[in-house]
C-alpha positions in Angstrom: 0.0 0.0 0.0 2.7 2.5 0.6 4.6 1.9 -2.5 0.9 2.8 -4.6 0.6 6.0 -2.0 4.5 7.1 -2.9 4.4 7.0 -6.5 0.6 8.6 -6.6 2.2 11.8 -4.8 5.0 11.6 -7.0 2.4 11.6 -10.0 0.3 14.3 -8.7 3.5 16.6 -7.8 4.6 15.9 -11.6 1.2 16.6 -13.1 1.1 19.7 -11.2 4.5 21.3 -11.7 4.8 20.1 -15.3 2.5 17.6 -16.9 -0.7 20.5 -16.6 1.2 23.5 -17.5 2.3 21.1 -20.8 -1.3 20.1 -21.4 -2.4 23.7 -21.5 0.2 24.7 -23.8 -0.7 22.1 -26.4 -4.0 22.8 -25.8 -3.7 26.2 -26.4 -1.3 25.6 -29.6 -4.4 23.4 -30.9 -7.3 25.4 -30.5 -5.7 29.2 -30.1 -8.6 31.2 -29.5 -7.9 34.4 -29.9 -9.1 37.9 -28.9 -11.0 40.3 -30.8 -9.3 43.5 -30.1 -10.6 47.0 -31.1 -9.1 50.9 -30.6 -12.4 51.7 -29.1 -11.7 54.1 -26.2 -14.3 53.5 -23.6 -14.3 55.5 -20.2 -12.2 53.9 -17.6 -11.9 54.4 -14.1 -8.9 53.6 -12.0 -9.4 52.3 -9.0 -6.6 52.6 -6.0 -7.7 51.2 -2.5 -4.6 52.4 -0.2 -3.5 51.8 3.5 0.2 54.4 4.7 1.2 54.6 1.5 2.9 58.2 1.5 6.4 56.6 -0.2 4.6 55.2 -3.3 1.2 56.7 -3.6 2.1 60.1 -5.2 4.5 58.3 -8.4 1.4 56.0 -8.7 -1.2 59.1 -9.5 1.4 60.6 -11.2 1.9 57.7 -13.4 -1.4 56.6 -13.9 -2.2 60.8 -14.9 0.4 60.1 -17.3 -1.0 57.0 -19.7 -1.1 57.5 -23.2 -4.8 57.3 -22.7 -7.5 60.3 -24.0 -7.8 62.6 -20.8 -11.6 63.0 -20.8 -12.3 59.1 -21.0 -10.2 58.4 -17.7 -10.7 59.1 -14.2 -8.7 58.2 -11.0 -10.2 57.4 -7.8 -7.9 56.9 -4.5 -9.3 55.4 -1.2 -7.5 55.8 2.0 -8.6 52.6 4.1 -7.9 54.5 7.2 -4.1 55.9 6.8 -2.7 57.2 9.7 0.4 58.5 7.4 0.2 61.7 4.5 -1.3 59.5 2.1 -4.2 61.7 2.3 -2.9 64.8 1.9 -0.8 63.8 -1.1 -3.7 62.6 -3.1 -5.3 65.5 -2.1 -2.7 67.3 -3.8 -4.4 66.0 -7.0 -7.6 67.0 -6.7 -9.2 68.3 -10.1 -6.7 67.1 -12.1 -8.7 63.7 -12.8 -8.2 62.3 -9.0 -11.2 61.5 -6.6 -9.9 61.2 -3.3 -12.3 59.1 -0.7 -11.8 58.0 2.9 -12.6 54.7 4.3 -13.3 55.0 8.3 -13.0 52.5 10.0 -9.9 50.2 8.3 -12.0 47.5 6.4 -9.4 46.1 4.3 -8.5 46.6 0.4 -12.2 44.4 -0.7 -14.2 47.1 1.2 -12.2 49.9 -0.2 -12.8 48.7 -3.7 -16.6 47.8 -3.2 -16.6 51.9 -2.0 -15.1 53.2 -4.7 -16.7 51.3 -7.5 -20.1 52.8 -6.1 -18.5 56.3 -7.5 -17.3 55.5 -10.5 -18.3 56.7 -13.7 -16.6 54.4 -16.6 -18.0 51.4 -18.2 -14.2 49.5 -17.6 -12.7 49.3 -14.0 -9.0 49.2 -13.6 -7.4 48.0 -10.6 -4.5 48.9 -9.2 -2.2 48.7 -6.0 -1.1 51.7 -4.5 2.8 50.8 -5.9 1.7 49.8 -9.3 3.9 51.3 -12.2 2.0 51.1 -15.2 3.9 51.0 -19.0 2.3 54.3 -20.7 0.3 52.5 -23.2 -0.5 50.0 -20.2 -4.9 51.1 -20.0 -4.9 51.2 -23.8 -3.6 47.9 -24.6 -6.3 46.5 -21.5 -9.2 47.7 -22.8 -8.4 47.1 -26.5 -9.8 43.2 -25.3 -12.9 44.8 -24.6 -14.0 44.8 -28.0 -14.5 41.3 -27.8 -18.3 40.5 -26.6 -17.2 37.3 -24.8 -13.9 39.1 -23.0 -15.2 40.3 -19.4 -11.9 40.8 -17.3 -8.5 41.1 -18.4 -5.3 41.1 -16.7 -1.8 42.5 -17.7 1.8 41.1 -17.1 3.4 41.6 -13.8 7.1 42.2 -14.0 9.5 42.7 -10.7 12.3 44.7 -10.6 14.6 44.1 -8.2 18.7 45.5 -7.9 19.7 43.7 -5.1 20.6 40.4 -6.3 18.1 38.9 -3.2 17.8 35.1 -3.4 13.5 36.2 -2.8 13.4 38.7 -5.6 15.4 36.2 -8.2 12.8 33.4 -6.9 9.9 36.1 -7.0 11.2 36.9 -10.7 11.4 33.5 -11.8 7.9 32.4 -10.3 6.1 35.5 -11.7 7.8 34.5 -15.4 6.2 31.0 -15.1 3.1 31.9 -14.3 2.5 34.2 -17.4 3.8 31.8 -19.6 0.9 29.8 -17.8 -1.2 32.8 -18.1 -0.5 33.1 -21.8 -1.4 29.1 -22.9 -4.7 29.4 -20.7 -5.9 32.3 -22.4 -5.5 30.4 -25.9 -7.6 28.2 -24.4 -10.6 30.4 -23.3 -10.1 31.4 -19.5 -7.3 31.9 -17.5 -7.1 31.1 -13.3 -4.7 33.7 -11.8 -4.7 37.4 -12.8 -2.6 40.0 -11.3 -4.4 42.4 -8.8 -2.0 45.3 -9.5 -3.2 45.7 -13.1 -6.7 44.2 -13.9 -9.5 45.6 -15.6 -13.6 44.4 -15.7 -16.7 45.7 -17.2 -18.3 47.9 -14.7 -21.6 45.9 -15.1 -19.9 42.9 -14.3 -18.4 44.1 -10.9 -20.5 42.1 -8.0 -19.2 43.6 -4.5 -17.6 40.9 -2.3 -17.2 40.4 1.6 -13.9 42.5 2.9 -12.7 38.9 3.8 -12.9 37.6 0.0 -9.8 38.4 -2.5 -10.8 40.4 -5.4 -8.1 39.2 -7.5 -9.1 35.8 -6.9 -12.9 35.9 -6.6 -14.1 38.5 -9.2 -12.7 36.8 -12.3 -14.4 33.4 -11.2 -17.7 35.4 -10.6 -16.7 36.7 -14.3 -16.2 33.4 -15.4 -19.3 32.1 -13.8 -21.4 34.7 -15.9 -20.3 33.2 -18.8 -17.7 35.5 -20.2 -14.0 34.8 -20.6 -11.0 36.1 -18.2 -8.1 36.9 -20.7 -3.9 37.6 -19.8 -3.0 40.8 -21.9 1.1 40.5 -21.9 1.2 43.8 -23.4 0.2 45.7 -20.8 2.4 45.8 -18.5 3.1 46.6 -14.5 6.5 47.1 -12.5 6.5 46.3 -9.5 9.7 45.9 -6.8 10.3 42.6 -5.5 9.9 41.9 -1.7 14.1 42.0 -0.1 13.2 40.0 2.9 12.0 36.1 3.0 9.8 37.6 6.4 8.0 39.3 4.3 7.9 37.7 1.1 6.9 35.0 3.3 3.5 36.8 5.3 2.7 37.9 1.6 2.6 34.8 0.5 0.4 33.1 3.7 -1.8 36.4 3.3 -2.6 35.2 -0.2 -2.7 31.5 0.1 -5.2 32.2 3.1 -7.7 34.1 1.1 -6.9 31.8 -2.1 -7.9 29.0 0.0 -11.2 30.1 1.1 -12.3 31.8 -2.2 -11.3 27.8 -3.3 -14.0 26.9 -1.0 -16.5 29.7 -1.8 -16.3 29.1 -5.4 -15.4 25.3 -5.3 -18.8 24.6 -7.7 -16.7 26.3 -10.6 -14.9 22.9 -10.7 -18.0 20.9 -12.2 -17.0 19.9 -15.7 -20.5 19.2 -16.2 -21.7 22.8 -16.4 -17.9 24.8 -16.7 -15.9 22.3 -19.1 -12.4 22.8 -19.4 -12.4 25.5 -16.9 -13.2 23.5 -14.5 -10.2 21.0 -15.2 -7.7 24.5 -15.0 -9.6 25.8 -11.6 -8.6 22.2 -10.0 -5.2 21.6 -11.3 -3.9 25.4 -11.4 -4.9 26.8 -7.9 -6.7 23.6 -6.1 -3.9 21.0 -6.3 -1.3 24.0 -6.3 -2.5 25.1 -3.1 -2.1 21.5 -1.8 0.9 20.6 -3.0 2.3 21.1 0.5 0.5 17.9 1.5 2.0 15.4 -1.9 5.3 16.7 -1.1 5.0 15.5 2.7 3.8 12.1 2.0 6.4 11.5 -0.5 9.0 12.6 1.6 7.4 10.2 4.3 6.5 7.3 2.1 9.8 7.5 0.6 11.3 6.8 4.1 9.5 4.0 4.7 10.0 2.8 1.5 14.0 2.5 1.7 15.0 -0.8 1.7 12.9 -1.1 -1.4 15.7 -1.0 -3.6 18.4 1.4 -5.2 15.0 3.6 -6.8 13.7 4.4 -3.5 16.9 6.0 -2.1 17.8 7.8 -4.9 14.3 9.0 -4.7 14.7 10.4 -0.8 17.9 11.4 -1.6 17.1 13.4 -4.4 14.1 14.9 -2.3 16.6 15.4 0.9 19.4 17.5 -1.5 16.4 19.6 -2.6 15.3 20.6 1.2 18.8 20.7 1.9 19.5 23.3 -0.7 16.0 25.2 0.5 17.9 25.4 3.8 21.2 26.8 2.2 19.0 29.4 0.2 17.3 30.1 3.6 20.9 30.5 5.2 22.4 32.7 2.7 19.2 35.2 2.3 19.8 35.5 5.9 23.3 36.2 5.6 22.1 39.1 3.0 24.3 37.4 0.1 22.8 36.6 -3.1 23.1 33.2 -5.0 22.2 32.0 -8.6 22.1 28.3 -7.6 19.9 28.2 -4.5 16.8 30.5 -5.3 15.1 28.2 -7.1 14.5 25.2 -4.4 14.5 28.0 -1.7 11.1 29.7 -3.4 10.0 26.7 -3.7 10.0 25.7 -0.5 8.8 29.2 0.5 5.6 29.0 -1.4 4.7 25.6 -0.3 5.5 26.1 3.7 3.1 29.7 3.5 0.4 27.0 1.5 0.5 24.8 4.6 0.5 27.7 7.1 -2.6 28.9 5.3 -3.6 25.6 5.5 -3.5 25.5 9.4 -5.2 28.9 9.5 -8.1 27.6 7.7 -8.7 24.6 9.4 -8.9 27.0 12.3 -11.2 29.2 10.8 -9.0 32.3 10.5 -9.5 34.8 7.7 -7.6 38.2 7.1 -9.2 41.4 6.0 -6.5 43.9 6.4 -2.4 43.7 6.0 0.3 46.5 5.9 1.9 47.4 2.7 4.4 45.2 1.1 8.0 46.8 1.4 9.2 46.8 -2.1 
């Protein structure tokens, strides 16, 4: 029995690191359904939900005043969930050039903010972004251009981080964030994709449903899109700088924060995973974020089977070996991020390992019922 529970885990891990981002990208080289795209300019509204964020917030209007985007069909609207820094008074700064400053009192949380801004709004597209989010100049154009397509009802650009420190996080942030728009971009041949970047996503306004402050709107929005029948699309033209986290502390509460709120929009929205009534989607919803999420718990039980499975023969300990040198090298990552020197051999088992631990402590805090409404901003 323990041999058939080893090699199923080693299956499932395969399946989900390689064997489904393969399938999508043949799939998506068979059927490539494209978008429709227009130079339609509709009226946009962009949407910035903000909590102390007096060292990024004023580049961010700046930069979003500055898109190569017609003035009079764009609008800017900044909530302040509660600051206690200048973030206030710097958008107020703003006001009449295109900026709509609101306050949000009490601190709700980002979801809130956004449910309270989109109330104001006047455009027919809604584009989020975070309160550090540098947007390419033709970043809103390319966006909406998807638009023109009837059966397009959110779209999502291409995250890229910066970082000039050489940090064993930021090269494993880097590389993790390129493999998932490569995802991105075979999933959208298909029809849908499952992740979407919150820092630079845009919806039809008459899709927007408000959420609970708990849910996460990057998460939960485009399955409420997809669950009206319309299609969530990856734009890799449009594109949004962002820094990479220096520290693995917090890289690593980003990272639980998300998984947390992944994992119970996985449970609120669990029903999108009935190939019956969503097809192929549903197949990408399972394999993408489902079995990614729990990955945590395939790598543990083939570590353990593994173990008990070592007088088995020459396969077996090569197999735990192989799994002990990549934990080992996690912990040598680990070691040298501490030691504030970057490496180019150790980042990729050390982000590994980083994203799967924060999966499990999300895990935990699930199981206990925990949920998280409101964080401090990420220190790019």
């Amino acid at each position: 029995m323990v041999v058939y529970i080893f090699w199923a885990a080693i299956g499932i891990l395969i399946y989900i690191y390689l064997g489904y981002p393969l399938l999508v990208f043949l799939l998506g080289e068979i059927f490539r359904r494209g978008v429709k795209k227009g130079v339609d300019f509709p009226f946009v509204s962009i949407v910035i939900a903000a909590y102390n964020e007096e060292a990024h917030i004023r580049q961010t209007v700046e930069n979003k005043l500055c898109l190569e985007y017609p003035e009079d069909k764009l609008e800017i609207l900044v909530v302040s969930d509660g600051s206690t820094d200048d973030t206030d008074s710097i958008v107020r700064d703003f006001n009449g050039k295109r900026v709509r400053w609101f306050r949000q009192e009490p601190r709700q949380g980002k979801t809130a903010a956004l449910n309270l801004a989109v109330r104001e709004t006047r455009g027919d597209i809604l584009v989020f972004s975070d309160a550090n989010s540098i947007y390419s100049p033709d970043a809103v154009k390319k966006l909406v251009s998807n638009f023109s397509d009837e059966t397009v009802g959110y779209v999502t650009g291409k995250l890229i981080f910066s970082h000039t420190d050489g940090s064993t996080v930021g090269d494993g942030c880097t590389k993790y964030m390129r493999y998932e728009n490569l995802l991105r971009e075979s999933e959208s041949s298909i029809g849908s994709i499952v992740g979407v970047n919150g820092g630079i996503d845009a919806v039809r306004k008459n899709l927007y449903e408000p959420m609970r402050p708990d849910q996460l709107p990057d998460f939960v929005l485009p399955l409420k899109v997809v669950e009206m029948g319309f299609r969530v699309v990856y734009e890799p033209e449009a594109v949004l700088m962002e820094e990479a986290l220096k520290q693995t502390s917090d890289e690593y509460r980003m990272r639980v924060r998300v998984a947390l709120r992944s994992l119970h929009a996985i449970r609120d929205m669990k029903h999108l995973m009935n190939p019956l009534k969503y097809g192929a989607f549903a197949w990408q919803f399972f394999s993408h974020k489902t079995l990614r999420y729990l990955a945590f718990l395939f790598l543990l039980v083939a570590y353990v089977t593994n173990l008990a499975l070592w007088e088995g023969g020459g396969i077996y300990r090569t197999g735990f070996a192989a799994q002990t040198l990549l934990y080992l090298s996690a912990m040598v990552g680990w070691l040298i991020e501490k030691a504030k020197k970057g490496n180019k051999i150790f980042y990729i088992p050390f982000y590994f390992c980083l994203l799967n631990v924060a999966s499990a402590d999300a895990f935990v805090k699930v199981l206990q019922g925990r949920r998280q409404v409101v964080w401090n901003p990420r220190k790019g």
